[in-house]
C-alpha positions as CSV (number, residue, x, y, z in Angstrom):
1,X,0.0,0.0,0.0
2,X,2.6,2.6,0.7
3,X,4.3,1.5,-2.8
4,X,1.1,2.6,-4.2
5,X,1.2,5.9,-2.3
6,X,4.5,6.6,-3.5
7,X,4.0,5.7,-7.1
8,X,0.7,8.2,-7.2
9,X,2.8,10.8,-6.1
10,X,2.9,13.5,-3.3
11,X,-0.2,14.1,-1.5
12,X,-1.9,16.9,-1.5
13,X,0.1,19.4,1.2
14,X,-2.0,20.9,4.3
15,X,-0.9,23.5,7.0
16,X,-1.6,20.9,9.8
17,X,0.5,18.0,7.8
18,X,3.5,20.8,9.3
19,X,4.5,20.8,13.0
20,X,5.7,24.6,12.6
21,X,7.8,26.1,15.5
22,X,6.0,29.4,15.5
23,X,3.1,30.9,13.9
24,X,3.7,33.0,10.8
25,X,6.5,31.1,9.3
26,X,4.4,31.0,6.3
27,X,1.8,33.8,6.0
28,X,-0.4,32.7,3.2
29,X,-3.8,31.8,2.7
30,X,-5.5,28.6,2.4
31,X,-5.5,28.6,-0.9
32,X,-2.3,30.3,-1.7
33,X,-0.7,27.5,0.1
34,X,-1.9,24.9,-1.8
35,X,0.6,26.6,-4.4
36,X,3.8,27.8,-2.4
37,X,6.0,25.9,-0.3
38,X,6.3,26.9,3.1
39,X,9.6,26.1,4.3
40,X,11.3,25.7,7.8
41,X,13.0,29.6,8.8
42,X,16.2,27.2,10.3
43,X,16.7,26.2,6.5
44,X,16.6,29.5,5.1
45,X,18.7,30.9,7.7
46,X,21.6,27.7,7.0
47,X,20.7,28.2,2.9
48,X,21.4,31.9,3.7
49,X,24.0,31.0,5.4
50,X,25.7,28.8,2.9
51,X,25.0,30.7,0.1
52,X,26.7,34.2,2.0
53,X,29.6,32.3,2.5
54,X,30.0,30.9,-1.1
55,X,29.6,34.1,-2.7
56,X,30.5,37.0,0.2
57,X,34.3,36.2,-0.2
58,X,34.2,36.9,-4.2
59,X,32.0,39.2,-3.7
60,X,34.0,41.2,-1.2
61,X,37.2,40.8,-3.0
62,X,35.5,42.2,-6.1
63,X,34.4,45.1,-3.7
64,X,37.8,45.8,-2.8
65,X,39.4,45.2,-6.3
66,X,37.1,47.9,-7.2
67,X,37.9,50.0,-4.8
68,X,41.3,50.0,-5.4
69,X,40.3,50.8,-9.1
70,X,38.0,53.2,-8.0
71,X,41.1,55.0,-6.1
72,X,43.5,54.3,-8.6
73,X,41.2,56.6,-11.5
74,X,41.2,59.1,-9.0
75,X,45.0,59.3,-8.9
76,X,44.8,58.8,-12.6
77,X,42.2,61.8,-12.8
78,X,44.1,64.2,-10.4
79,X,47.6,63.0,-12.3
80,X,45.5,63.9,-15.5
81,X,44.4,67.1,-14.2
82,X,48.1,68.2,-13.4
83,X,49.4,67.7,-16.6
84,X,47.0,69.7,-18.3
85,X,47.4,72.3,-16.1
86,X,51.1,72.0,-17.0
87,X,50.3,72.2,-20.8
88,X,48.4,74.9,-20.1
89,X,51.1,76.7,-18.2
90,X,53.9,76.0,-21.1
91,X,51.0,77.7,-23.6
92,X,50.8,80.4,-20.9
93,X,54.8,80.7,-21.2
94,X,54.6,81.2,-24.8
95,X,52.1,83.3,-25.0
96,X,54.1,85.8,-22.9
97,X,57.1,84.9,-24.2
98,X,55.2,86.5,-27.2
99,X,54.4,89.1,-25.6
100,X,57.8,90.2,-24.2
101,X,59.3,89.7,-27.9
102,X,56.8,91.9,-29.3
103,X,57.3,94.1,-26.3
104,X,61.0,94.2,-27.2
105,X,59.9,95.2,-30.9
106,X,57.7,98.2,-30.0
107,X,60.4,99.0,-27.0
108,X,62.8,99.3,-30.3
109,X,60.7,101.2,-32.2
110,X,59.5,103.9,-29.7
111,X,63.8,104.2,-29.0
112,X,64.2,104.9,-32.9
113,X,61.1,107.2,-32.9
114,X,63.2,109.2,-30.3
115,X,66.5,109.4,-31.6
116,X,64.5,110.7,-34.7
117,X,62.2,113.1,-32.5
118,X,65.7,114.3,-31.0
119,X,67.5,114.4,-34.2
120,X,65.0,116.6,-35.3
121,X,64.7,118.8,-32.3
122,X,68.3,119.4,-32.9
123,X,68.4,119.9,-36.9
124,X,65.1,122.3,-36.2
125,X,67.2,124.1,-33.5
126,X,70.1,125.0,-35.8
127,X,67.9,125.6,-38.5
128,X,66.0,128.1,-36.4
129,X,69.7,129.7,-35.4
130,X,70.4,129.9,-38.6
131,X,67.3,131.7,-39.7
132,X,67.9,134.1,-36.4
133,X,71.6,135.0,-38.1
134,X,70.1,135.0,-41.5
135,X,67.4,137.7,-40.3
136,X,69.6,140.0,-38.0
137,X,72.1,139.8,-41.2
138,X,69.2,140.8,-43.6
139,X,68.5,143.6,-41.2
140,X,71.9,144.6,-40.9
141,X,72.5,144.7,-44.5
142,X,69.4,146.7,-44.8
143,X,70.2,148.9,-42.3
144,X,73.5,149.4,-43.7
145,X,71.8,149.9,-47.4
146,X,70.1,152.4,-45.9
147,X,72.6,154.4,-44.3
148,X,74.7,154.0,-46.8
149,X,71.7,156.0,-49.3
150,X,71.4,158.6,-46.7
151,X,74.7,159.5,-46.8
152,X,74.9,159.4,-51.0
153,X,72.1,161.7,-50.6
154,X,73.5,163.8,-48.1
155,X,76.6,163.8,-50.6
156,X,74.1,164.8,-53.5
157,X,73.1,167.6,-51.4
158,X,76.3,169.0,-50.7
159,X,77.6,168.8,-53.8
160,X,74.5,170.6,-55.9
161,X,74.8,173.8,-56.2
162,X,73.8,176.3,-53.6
163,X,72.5,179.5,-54.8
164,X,75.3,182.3,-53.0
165,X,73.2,184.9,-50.9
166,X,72.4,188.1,-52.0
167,X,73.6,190.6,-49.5
C-alpha cells in the first residue's frame, strides 16, 4: 500500500501536515498555500548562510578590487588634471614669451622714434639759429643799405649847387 502511495505521487500538502515552531513562518492563505512551499526559517537561515559564504568572499574581494580601481582613477584623474594644467602653463609661457618679444619690438621702435624726434629737435634748432643770423644779417644789411643811401644823398646835397646869398 505505501508502494502505491509513493508511485501516485505527493499528497496533497495541508498546514496541519506541518508541526511549525511558530506561527507566521508562512503567511499565506489557504488557498495560496496549496501553491507555495512553506519552508522551515532554520533552513533558510543555513541556505542563507551557505550561500553568504559561497559568494561574500568573491563578492567582497571584487568590492575591494574595485575600490582599489576606483582610487587608482582618482590618482589617474588628479595625475590627469596636473598635466593639463602643466600644458596649459607652457602655452601660458609662450604666450608671454610673445608678448615680451613683441614688447621688445615696440620697446625698439619707440627708442628709434626718439632718436629721430631728438635728431629733429636738434636739426630744427640750428635751422632756427640759422634763420635768427640769416634775419639779424638781412636787417643789418638793410640797415647798412640804408645808411649807406642817406649819406649818398647827403653827398648829393652837398655837392649841388647852392645858390650864393644876395647881401
Amino acid at each position: 500500500m505505501e508502494a502505491e502511495e509513493e508511485a501516485e505521487g505527493p499528497a496533497p500538502v495541508s498546514h496541519d501536515d506541518y508541526n511549525l515552531p511558530y506561527e507566521g513562518l508562512c503567511p499565506c492563505p489557504d488557498s495560496a498555500l496549496e501553491e507555495s512551499v512553506c519552508v522551515d526559517r532554520a533552513a533558510v537561515d543555513r541556505l542563507t548562510q551557505g550561500l553568504l559564504s559561497h559568494y561574500l568572499p568573491h563578492l567582497q574581494n571584487s568590492r575591494r578590487v574595485l575600490q582599489e580601481l576606483t582610487q587608482n582613477q582618482v590618482i589617474l584623474l588628479d595625475t590627469l588634471d596636473q598635466e593639463v594644467s602643466k600644458f596649459r602653463d607652457c602655452n601660458a609661457l609662450l604666450d608671454l614669451n610673445s608678448l615680451f618679444t613683441e614688447a621688445k619690438i615696440y620697446h625698439n621702435k619707440l627708442v628709434n622714434i626718439r632718436k629721430e624726434m631728438i635728431m629733429l629737435h636738434e636739426k630744427t634748432t640750428k635751422l632756427k639759429k640759422k634763420a635768427l643770423k640769416m634775419q639779424q644779417q638781412k636787417q643789418k644789411d638793410l640797415l647798412e643799405k640804408e645808411t649807406q643811401r642817406e649819406k649818398e644823398l647827403e653827398r648829393e646835397r652837398q655837392l649841388t649847387a647852392k645858390p650864393a646869398k644876395r647881401t
